[in-house]
DRENDREN-575829 format. One record per residue (C-alpha): z, y, x. Coordinates in nm, 4 decimals, padded with zeros to 6 digits, m for minus. Example, Ala and Ser with C-alpha at 12.3 -4.5 7.8 and 13.67 -1.06 7.14 Angstrom:
2
{{00.7800; m00.4500; 01.2300}}
{{00.7140; m00.1060; 01.3670}}
***
This chain:
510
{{00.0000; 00.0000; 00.0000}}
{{00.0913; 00.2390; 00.2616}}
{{m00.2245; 00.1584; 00.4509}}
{{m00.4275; 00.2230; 00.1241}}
{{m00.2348; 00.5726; 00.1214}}
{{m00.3176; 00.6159; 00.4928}}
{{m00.6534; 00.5487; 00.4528}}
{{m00.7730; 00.7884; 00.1028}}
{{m00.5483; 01.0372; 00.3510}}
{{m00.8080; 00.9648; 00.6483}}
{{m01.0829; 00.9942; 00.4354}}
{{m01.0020; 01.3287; 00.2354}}
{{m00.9315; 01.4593; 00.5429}}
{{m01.2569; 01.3505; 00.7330}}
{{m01.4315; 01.4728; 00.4194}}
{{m01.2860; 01.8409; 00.4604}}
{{m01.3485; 01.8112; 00.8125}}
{{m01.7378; 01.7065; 00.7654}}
{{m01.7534; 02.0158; 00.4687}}
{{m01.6589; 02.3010; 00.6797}}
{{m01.8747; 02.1422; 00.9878}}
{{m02.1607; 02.1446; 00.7679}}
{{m02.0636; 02.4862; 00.5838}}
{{m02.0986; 02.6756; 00.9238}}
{{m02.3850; 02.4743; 01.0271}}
{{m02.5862; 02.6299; 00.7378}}
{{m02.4033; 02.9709; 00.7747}}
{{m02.6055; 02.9567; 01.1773}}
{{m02.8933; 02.8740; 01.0685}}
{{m02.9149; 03.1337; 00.7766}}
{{m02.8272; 03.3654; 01.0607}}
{{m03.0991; 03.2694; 01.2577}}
{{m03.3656; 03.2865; 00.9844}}
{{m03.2420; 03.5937; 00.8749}}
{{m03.3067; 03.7356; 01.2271}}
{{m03.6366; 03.6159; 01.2682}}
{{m03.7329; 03.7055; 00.9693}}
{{m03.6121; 04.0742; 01.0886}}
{{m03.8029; 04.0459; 01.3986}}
{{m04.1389; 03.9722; 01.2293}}
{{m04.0968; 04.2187; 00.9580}}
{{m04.0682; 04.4557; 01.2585}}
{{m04.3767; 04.3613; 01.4109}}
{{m04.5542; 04.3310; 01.0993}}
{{m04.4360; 04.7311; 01.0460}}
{{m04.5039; 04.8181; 01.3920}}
{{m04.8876; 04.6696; 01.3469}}
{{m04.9503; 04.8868; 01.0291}}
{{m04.8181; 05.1516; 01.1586}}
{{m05.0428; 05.1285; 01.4594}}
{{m05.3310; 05.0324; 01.2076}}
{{m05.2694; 05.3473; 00.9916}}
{{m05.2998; 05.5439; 01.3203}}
{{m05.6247; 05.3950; 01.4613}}
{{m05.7550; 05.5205; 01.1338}}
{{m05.6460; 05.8276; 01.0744}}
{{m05.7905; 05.8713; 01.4315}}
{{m06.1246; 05.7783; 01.3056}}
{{m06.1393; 05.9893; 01.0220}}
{{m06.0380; 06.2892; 01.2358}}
{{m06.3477; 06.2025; 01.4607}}
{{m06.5680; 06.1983; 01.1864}}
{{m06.4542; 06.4859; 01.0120}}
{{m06.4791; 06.6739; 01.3619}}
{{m06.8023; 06.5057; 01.4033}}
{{m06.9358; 06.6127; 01.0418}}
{{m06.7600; 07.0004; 01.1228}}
{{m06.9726; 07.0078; 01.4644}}
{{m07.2843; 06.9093; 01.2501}}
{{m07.2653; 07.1508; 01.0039}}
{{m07.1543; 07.4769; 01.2943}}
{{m07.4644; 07.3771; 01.4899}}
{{m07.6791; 07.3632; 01.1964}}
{{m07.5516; 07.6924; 01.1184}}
{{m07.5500; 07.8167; 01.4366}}
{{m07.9701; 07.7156; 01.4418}}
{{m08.0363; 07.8693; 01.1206}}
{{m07.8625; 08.2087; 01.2128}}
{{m08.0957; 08.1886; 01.5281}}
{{m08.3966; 08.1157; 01.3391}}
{{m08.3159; 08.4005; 01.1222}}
{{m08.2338; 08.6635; 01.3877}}
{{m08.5794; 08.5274; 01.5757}}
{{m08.7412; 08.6202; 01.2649}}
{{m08.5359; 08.9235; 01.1996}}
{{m08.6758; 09.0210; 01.5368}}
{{m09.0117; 08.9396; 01.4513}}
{{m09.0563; 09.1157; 01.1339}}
{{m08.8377; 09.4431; 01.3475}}
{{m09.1915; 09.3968; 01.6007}}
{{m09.4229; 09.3460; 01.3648}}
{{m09.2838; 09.6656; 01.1977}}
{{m09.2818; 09.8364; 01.4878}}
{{m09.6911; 09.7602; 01.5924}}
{{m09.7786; 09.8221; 01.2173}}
{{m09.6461; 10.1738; 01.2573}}
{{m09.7818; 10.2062; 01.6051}}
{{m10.1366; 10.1132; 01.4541}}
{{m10.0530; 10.3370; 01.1316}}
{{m10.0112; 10.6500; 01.4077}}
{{m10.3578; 10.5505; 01.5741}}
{{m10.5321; 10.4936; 01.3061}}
{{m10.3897; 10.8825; 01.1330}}
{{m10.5095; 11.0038; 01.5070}}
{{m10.8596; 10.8810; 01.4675}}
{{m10.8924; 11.0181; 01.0580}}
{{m10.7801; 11.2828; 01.2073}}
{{m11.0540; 11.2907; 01.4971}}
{{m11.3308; 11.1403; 01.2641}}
{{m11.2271; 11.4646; 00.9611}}
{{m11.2466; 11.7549; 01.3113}}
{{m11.6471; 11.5491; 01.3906}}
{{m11.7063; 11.5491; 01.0109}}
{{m11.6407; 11.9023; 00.9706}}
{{m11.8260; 12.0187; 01.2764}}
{{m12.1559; 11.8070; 01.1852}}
{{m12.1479; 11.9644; 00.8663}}
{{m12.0948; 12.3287; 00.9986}}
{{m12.3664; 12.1974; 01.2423}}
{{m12.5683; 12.0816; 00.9823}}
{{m12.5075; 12.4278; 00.7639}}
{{m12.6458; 12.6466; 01.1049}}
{{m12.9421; 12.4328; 01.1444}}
{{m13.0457; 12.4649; 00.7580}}
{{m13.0066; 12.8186; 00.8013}}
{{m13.2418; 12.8104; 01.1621}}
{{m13.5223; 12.6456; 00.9182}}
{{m13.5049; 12.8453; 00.6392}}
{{m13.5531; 13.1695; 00.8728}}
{{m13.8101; 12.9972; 01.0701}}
{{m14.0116; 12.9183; 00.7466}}
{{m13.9544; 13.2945; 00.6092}}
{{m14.1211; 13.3958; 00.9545}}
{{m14.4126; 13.2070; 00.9228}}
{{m14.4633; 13.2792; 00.5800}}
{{m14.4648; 13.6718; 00.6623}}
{{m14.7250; 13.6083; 00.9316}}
{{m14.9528; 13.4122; 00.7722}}
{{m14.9565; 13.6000; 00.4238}}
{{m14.8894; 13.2757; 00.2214}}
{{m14.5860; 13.0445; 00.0870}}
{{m14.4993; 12.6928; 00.2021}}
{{m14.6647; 12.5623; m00.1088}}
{{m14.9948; 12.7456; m00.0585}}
{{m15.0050; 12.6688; 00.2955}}
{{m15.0077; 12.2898; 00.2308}}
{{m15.2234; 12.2980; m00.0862}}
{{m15.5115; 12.5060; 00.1530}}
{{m15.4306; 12.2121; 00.4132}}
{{m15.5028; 11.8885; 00.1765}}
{{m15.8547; 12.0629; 00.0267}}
{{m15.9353; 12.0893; 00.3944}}
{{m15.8617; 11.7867; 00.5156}}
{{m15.9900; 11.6041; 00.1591}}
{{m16.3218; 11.7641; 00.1899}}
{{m16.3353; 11.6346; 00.5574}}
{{m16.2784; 11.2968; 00.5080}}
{{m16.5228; 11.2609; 00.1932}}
{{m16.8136; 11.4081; 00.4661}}
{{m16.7004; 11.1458; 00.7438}}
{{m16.6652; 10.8835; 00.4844}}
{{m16.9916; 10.9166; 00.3448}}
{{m17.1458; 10.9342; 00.6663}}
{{m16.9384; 10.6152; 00.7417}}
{{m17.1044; 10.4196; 00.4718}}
{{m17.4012; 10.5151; 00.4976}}
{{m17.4157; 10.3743; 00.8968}}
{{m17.2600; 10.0432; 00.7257}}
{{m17.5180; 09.9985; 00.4318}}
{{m17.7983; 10.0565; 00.6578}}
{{m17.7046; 09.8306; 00.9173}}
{{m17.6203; 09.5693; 00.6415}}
{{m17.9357; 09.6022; 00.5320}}
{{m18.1024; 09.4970; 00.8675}}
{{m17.8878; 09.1749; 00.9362}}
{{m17.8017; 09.1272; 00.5977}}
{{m17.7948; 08.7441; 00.5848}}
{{m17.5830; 08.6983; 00.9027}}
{{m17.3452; 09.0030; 00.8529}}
{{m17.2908; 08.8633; 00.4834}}
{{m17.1837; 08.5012; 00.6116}}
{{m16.9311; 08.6529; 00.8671}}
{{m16.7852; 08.8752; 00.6157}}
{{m16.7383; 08.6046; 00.3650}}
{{m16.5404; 08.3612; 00.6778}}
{{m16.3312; 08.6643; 00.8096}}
{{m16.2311; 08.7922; 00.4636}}
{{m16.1398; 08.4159; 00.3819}}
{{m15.9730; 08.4241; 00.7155}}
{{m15.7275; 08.6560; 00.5930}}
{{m15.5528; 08.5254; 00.2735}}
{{m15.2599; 08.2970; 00.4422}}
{{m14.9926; 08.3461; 00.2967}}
{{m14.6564; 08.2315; 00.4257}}
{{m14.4485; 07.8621; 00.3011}}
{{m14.1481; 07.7280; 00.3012}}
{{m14.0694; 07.5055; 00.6687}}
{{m14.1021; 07.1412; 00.5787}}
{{m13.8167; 06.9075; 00.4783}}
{{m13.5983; 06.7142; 00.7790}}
{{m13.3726; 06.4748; 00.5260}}
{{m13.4408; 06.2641; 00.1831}}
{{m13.1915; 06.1725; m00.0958}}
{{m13.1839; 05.8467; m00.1574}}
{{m12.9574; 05.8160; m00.5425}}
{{m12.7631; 05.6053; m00.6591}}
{{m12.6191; 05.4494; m00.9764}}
{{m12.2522; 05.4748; m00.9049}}
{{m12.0404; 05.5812; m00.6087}}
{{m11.9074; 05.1994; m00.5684}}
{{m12.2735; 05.1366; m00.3926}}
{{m12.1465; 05.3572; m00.0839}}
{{m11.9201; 05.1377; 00.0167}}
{{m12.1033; 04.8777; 00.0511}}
{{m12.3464; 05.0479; 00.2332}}
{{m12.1146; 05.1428; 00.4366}}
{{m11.9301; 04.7974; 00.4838}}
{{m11.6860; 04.6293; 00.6823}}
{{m11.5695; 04.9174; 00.9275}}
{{m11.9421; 05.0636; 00.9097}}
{{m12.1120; 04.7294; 00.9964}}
{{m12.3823; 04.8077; 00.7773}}
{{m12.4294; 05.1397; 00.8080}}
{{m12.4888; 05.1201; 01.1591}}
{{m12.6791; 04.8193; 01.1288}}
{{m12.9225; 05.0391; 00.8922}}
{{m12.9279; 05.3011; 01.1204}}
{{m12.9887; 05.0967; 01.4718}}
{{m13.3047; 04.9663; 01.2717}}
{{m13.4628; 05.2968; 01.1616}}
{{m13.3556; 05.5865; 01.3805}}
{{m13.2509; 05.7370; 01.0681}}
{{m12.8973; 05.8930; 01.0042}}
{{m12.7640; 05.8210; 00.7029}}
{{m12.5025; 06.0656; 00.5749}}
{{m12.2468; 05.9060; 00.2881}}
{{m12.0528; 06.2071; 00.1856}}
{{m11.8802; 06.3148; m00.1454}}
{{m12.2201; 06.4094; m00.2935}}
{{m12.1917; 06.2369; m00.6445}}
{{m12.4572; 05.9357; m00.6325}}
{{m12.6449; 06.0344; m00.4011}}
{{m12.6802; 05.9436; 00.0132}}
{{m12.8981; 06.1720; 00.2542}}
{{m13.1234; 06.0276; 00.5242}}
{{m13.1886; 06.2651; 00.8058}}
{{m13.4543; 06.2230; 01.0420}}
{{m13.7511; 06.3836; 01.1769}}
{{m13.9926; 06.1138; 01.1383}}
{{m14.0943; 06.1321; 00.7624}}
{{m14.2394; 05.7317; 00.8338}}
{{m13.8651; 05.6460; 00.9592}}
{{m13.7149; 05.8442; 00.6546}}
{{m13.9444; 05.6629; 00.4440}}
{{m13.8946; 05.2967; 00.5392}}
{{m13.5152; 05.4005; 00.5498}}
{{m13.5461; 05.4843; 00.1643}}
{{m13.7393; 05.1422; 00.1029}}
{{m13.5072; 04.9136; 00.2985}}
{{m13.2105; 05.1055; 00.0851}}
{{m13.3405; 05.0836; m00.2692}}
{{m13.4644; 04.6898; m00.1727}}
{{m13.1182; 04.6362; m00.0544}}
{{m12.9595; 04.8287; m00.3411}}
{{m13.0795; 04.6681; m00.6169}}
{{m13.0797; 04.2951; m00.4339}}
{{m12.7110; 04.3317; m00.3586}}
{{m12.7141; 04.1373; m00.0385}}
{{m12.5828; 04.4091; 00.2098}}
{{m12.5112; 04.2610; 00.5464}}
{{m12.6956; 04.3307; 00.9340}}
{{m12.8923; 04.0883; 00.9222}}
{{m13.0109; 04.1246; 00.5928}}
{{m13.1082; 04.4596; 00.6646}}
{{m13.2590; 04.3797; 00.9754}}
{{m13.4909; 04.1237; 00.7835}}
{{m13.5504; 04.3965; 00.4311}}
{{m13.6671; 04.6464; 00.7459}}
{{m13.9215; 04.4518; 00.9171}}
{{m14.0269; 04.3896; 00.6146}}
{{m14.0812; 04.6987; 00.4778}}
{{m14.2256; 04.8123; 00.8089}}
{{m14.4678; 04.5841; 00.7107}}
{{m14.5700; 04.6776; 00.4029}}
{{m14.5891; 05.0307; 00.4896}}
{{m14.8536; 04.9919; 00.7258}}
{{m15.0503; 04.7988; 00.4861}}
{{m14.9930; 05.0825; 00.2278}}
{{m15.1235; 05.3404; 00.5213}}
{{m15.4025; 05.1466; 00.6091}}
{{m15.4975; 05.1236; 00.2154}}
{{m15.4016; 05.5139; 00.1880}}
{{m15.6764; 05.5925; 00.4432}}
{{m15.9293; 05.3759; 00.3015}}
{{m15.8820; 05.4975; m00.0748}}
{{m15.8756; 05.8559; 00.0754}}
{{m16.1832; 05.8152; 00.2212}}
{{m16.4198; 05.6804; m00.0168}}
{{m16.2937; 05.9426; m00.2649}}
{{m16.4087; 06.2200; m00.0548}}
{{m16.7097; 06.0348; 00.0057}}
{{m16.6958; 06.0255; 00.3695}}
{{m16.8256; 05.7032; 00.5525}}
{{m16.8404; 05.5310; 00.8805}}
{{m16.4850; 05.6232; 01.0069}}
{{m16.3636; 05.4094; 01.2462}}
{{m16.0677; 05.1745; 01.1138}}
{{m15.8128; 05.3423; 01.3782}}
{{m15.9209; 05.7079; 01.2395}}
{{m15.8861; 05.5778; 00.8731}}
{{m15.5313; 05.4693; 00.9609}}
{{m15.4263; 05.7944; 01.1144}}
{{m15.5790; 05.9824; 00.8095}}
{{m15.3420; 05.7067; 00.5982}}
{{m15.0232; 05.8068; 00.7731}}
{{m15.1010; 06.1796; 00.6974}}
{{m14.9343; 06.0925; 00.3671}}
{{m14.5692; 06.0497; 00.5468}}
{{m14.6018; 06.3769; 00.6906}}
{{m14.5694; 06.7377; 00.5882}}
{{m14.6687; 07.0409; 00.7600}}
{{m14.4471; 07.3668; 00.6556}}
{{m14.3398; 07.1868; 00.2692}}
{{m14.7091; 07.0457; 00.2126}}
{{m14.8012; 06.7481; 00.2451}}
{{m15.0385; 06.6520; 00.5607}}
{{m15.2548; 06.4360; 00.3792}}
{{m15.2976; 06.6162; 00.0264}}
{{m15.3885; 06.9660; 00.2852}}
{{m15.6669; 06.7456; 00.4341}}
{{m15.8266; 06.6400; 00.0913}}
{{m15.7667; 06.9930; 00.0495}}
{{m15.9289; 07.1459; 00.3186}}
{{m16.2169; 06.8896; 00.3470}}
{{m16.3258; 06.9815; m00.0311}}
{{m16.3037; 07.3469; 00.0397}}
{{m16.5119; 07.3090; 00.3734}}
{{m16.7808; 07.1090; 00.1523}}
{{m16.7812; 07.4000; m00.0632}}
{{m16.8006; 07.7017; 00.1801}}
{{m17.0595; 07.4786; 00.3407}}
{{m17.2906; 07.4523; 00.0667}}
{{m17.2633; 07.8524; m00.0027}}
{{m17.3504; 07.9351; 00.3231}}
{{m17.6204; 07.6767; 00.3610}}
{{m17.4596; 07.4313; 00.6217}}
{{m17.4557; 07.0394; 00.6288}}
{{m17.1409; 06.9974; 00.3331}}
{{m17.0823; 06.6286; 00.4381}}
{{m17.0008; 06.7197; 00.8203}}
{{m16.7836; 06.9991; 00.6691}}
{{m16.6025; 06.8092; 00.4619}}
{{m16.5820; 06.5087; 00.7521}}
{{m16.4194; 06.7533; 00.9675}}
{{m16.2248; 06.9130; 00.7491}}
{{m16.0405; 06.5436; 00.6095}}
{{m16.0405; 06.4881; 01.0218}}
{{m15.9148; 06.8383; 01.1273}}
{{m15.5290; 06.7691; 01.1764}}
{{m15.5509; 06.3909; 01.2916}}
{{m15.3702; 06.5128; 01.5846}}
{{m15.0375; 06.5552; 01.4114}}
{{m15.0084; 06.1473; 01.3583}}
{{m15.0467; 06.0258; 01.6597}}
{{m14.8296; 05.6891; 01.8070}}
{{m14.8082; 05.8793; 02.1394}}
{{m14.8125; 06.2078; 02.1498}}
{{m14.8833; 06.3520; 02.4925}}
{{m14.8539; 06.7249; 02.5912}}
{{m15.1210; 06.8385; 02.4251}}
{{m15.1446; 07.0878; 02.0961}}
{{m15.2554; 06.9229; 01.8030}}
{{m15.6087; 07.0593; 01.7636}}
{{m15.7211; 06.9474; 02.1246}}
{{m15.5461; 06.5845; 02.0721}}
{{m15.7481; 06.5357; 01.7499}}
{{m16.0540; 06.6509; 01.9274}}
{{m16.0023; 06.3914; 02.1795}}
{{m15.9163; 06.1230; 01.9172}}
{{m16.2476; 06.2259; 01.7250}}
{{m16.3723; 06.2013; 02.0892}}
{{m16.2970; 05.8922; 02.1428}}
{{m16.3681; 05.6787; 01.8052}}
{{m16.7290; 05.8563; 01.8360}}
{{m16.7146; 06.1122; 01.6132}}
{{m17.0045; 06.3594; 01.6125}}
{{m17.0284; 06.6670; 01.8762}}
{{m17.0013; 06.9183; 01.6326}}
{{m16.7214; 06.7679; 01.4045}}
{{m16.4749; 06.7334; 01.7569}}
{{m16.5953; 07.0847; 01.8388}}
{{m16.4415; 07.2072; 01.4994}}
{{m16.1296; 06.9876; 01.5082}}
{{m16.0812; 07.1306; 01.8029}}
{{m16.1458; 07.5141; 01.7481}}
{{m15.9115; 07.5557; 01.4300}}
{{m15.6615; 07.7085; 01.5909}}
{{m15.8882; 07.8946; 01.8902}}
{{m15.7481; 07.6505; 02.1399}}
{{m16.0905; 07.6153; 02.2191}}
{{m16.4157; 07.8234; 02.1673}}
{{m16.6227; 07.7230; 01.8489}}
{{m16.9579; 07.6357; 01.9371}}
{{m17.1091; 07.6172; 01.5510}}
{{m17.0896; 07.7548; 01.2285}}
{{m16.8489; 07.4484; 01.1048}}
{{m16.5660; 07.5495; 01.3490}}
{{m16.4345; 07.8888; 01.1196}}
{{m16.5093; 07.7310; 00.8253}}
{{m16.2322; 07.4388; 00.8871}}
{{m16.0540; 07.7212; 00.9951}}
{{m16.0646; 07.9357; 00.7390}}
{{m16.0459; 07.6343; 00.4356}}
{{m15.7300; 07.5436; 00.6476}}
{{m15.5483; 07.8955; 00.6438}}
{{m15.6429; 07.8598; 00.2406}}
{{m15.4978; 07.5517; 00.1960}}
{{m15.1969; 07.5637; 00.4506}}
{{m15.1288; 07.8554; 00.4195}}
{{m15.0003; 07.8980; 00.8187}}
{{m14.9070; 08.2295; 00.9850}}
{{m15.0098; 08.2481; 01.3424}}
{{m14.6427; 08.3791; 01.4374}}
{{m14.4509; 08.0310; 01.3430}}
{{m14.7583; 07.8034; 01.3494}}
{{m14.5679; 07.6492; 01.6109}}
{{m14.2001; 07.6345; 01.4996}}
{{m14.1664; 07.3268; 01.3373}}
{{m14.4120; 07.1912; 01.5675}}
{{m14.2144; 07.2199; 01.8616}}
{{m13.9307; 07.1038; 01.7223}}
{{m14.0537; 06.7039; 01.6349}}
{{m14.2367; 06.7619; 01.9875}}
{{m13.8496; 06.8040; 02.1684}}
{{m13.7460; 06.5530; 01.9713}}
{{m14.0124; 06.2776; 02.0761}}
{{m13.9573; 06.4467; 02.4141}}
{{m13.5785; 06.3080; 02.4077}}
{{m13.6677; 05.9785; 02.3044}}
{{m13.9569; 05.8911; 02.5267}}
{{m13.7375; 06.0449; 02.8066}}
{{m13.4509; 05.7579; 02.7545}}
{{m13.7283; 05.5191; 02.6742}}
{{m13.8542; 05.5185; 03.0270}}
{{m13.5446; 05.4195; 03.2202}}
{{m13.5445; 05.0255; 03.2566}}
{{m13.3640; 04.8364; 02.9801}}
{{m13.3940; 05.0279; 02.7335}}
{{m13.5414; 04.8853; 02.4041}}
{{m13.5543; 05.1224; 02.1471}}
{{m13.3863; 05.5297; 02.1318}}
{{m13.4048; 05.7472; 01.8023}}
{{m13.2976; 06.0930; 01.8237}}
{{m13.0542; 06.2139; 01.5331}}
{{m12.8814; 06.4598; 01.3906}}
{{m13.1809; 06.7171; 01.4788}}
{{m13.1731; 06.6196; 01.8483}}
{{m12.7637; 06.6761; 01.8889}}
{{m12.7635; 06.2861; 01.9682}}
{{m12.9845; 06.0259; 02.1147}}
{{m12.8900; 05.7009; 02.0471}}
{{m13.0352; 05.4177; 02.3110}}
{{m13.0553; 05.0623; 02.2112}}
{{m13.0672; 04.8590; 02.5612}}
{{m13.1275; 04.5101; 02.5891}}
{{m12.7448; 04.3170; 02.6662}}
{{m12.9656; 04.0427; 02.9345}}
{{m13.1005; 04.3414; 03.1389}}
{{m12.7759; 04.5856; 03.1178}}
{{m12.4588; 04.5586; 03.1483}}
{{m12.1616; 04.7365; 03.0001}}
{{m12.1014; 04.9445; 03.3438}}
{{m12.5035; 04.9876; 03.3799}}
{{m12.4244; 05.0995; 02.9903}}
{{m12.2069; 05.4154; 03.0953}}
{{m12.4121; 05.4829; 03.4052}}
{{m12.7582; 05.4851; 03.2266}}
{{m12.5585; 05.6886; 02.9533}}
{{m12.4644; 05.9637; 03.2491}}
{{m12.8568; 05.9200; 03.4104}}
{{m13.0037; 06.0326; 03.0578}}
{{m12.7441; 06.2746; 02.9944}}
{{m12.8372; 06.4200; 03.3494}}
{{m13.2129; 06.4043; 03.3088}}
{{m13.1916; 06.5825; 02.9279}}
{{m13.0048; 06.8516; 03.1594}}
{{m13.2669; 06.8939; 03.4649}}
{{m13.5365; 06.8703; 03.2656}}
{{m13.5308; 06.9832; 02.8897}}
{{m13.4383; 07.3017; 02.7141}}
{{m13.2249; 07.2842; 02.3855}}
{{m12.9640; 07.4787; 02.1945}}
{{m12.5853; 07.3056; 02.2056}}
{{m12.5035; 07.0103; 02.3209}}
{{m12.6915; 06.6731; 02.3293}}
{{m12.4679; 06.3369; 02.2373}}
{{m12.6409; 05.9895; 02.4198}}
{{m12.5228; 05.6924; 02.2708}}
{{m12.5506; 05.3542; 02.4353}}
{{m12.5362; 05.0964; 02.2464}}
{{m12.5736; 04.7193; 02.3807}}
{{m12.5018; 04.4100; 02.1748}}
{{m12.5401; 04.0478; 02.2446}}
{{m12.6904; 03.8023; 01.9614}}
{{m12.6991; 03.4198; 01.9856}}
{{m13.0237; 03.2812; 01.7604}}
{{m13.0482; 02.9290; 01.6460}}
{{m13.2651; 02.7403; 01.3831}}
{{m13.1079; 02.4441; 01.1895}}
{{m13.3987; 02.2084; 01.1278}}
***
């Protein structure tokens, strides 16, 4: 019993003794939490705190950044308005300046005035005393004076004009025949009257302005494929429906229009669809010459020409001489020769021969340095025309002296129909002559294919063969032309040369 006793004693007691171990147990480690809990809620503060400072510091930046901003931008305006401030103060200053100059010049110009008219008053009053002078000595007024003079000098001139006729009528009446046929060609001689210069460019229209850029194509592919093909420049602008084709070959300007119409209203527009729609056309053009020349002459009647003069006389048709056309001033001028030939008695068929033949040398395929008249002499020359007919080809502009009675009358039919002044008979002439003298000059250097002059001789393009020149022999013929147009030619501005060079590869799929 008492060790029962003992024992709950030993056990209540170890169980107080285990509670209070225990009890401060927990009360150290509630310390200990307690503190580091402390400890990071420091840190924690001491990080935000830091935080909140880092970005107050960037908002100060900013803000000074945004304050700087805005003082220089004020700063540059108030400078830009005191620059103009000053420049306004200047121009004020120079417009009064010029205000105070111009006062001492009205004032200059009213002192001259004045004095002219002063001047002006003196020397009215010299005349009028002058005049009262001679009236006194002579015994009559101004007005008698000059009626006294005009009787006299009326009655004079009817007694020397009478006397003047009477010389003409009676030597009219001994070389009446002859005197009456040169009187009849001089007077005939003398009604030219003066015409508009002849046309350099055709418009070529079109249905819609959607068909320019396909002319025009990929990046100007076509364009330039048109124009490499024809020596024509082709001008796309904002003219509604319409395109202008500048050159001064009216054959080039013509095949131009053909090639553009075929290709217009085919739709296929690509280089070497233009390149085949040109040949083509080229083609059919000199058919339609030759057949122009032939219909030409049989309607005039004349026969025996030889085919090479019947195609020049074809091509007259592409060509126009101061706004007429060459070939309708030839049918012209050979059916007014026929007719002044069978007034004044002469052979009418070799009048009118010469007459359709007269101005062959403006369509020449070379044309050397000769004037018109004597290179269609020498063509008539050559194809065996008769002496006579050359003679007056040649003689229609006095190049050469006339040797028969046909020579004025092509020249006079000629000034009726074309109407030329001798003062700018050679104007427009010239002009296509410098032209053809630019292209045959790049012609002649080696490698050179092809060269069109454009844009009324400010550029020479020069199509060169890519086997025989290469892109540096490109730049240095380019320089050699450009050199040779210098030493050699005269011509207002500036002349562009344009070498252009391309390489094709050509197979057949059979």
């Amino acid at each position: 019993m008492i060790e029962i006793i003992i024992g709950s004693i030993a056990f209540i007691g170890g169980g107080v003794v285990s509670y209070f171990v225990l009890q401060k147990t927990l009360n150290n480690r509630s310390s200990s939490i307690i503190r580091d809990a402390q400890s990071e809620a420091e840190v924690i503060k001491k990080d935000k705190i830091l935080q909140a400072k880092e970005k107050f510091f960037q908002l100060k930046t900013e803000h000074d950044k945004q304050i700087n901003s805005r003082n220089n931008k004020l700063l540059a305006s108030e400078t830009k308005y005191k620059q103009r401030e000053n420049a306004l103060t200047q121009r004020i200053e120079e417009f009064q300046r010029k205000k105070k100059e111009v006062d001492i010049v009205r004032d200059n110009l009213t002192v001259q005035i004045d004095l002219v008219e002063r001047k002006s008053d003196e020397l009215e009053k010299a005349k009028k005393q002058q005049i009262d002078q001679l009236e006194k000595i002579s015994g009559l007024s101004g007005e008698e004076a000059k009626t006294q003079l005009i009787d006299s000098m009326r009655d004079v001139a009817k007694t020397e004009a009478m006397s003047y006729v009477n010389e003409i009528m009676e030597e009219a009446k001994m070389t009446a025949n002859m005197e009456a046929k040169k009187v009849v060609v001089k007077t005939i001689q003398r009604v030219a009257t003066e015409t508009a210069i002849e046309n350099s460019v055709t418009i070529f229209h079109i249905e819609s302005d959607e068909i320019k850029g396909r002319i025009i194509g990929r990046e100007g592919r076509n364009i330039r494929a048109l124009e490499a093909a024809t020596g024509i420049e082709i001008i796309v602008d904002d003219t509604p429906e319409a395109i202008v084709l500048s050159g001064f070959d009216p054959v080039r300007r013509e095949i131009a229009r053909l090639a553009l119409h075929q290709l217009v209203t085919d739709g296929r527009i690509h280089p070497a669809r233009i390149e085949e729609v040109v040949n083509k056309v080229r083609k059919q053009i000199e058919e339609e010459i030759i057949e122009t020349g032939k219909r030409t002459a049989i309607d005039l009647g004349v026969h025996g020409l030889h085919p090479e003069l019947i195609r020049l006389v074809g091509k007259m048709k592409y060509r126009s001489s101061y706004g007429q056309n060459l070939l309708q001033h030839s049918r012209e001028t050979a059916n007014l020769c026929a007719i002044m030939a069978t007034e004044l008695g002469l052979n009418a068929k070799r009048a009118k021969r010469a007459g359709l033949l007269h101005d062959i040398g403006k369509v020449p395929d070379e044309e050397p340095e000769l004037p018109h008249a004597i290179l269609g002499m020498k063509l008539a020359e050559k194809y065996k025309e008769k002496p006579d007919i050359c003679n007056a080809i040649g003689a229609h502009h006095d190049e050469i002296e006339m040797t028969s009675m046909i020579s004025p009358i092509i020249q006079a039919c000629d000034a009726i129909s074309g109407a030329r002044p001798g003062a700018r008979r050679e104007i427009v002439e010239s002009y296509i002559k410098r032209l053809k003298d630019l292209e045959n000059l790049a012609l002649s250097h080696p490698g050179v294919l092809k060269t069109y002059a454009i844009q009324a001789g400010r550029e020479l393009r020069v199509i060169v063969g890519s086997d025989k020149v290469s892109d540096k022999d490109a730049e240095t013929l380019s320089l050699e032309i450009a050199q040779k147009i210098q030493d050699e030619m005269t011509y207002p501005g500036q002349v562009k040369i344009t070498v252009i060079r391309e390489t094709r590869a050509i197979n057949y799929a059979k």
